[in-house]
N, C-alpha and C positions, 0 to 999 in steps of 0.2 A: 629574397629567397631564391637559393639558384635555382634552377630547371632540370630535373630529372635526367632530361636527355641534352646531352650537348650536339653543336652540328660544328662542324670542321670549318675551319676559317675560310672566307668565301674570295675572289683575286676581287680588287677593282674593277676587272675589267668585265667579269661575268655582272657584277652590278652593274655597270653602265650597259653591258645589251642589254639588260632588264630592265631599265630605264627608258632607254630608245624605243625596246617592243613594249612596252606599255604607253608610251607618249601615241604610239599610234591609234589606236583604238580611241583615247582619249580625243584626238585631232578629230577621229570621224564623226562621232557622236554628238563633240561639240559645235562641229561644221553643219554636220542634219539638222541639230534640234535649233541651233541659231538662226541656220535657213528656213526653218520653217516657222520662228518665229517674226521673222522682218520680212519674207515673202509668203508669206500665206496664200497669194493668190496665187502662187508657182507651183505649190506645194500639198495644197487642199485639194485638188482632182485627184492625186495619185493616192492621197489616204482614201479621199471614200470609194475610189474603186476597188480596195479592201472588205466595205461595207461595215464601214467605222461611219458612225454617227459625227456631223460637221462639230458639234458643239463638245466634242471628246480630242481634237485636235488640238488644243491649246495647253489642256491638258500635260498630253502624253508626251508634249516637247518641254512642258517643265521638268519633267519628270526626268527624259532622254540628260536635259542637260546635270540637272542636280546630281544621278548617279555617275555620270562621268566627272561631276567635281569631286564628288564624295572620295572615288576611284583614284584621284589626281592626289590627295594629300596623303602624305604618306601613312599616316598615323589612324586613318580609316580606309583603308587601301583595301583591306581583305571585307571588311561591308561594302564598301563600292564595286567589288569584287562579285559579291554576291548578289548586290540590287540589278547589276550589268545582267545577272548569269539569268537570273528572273526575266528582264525586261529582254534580252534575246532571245528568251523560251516565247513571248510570245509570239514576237517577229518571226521566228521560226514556225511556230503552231499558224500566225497567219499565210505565209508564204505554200505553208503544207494545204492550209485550208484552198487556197486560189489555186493548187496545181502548179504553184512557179516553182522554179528551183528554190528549193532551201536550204544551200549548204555556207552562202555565205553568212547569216547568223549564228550559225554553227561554230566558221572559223575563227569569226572576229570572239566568239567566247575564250574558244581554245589560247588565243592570242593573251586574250587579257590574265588568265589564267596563267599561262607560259611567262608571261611577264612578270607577273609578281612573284611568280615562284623564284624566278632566277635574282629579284631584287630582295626578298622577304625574308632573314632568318629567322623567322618564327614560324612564318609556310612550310619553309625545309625543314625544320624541325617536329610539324606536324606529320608531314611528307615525307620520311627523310628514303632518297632512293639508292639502294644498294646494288653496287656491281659481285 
């Protein structure tokens, strides 16, 4: 069944920036939650200085890594999209709670976001932005 709305033929080359700005996010995410599942001892002071319970750390780095795998395959890329957008909400609601800055969860959403859109024609097609 075609699709109502068509979107405009996309170049290569706009799909591979939107490859590269989504590999990055994915590299972060998977680098945290990796580190924090093979150094725990490195990496458990700076969560419960959050005032995250020790026994929620384990956790919340499966979590970390499963939504960036989900986010990495193309074909569940707008769910991983979305479990990211969640799991940076709370990163950010924590960062806001401690008083630290919190623009860096913010950005890395924006990133993952920006990324899919430029790799996804079916984002753009939901999205589609007029000049």
């Amino acid at each position: 069944m075609p699709s109502a709305s068509q979107t405009a033929p996309v170049s290569k080359k706009m799909v591979w920036v939107g490859r590269i700005i989504s590999a990055l996010p994915v590299l972060l995410m998977v680098f945290t939650g990796a580190f924090g599942l093979l150094r725990p001892a490195l990496a458990l002071p700076g969560f419960v200085h959050y005032g995250y319970p020790e026994k929620a750390f384990l956790p919340i780095c499966i979590v970390e890594l499963a939504c960036a795998i989900v986010y990495a395959v193309p074909r569940t890329s707008v769910l991983g999209a979305i479990l990211l957008t969640g799991y940076l909400g709370g990163a950010t609601a924590t960062h806001v709670r401690a008083g630290e800055p919190f623009y860096f969860p913010v950005i890395v959403g924006v990133v993952i976001w920006a990324g899919l859109f430029l790799r996804d024609d079916r984002l753009r097609a939901l999205m589609p932005l007029r000049t």
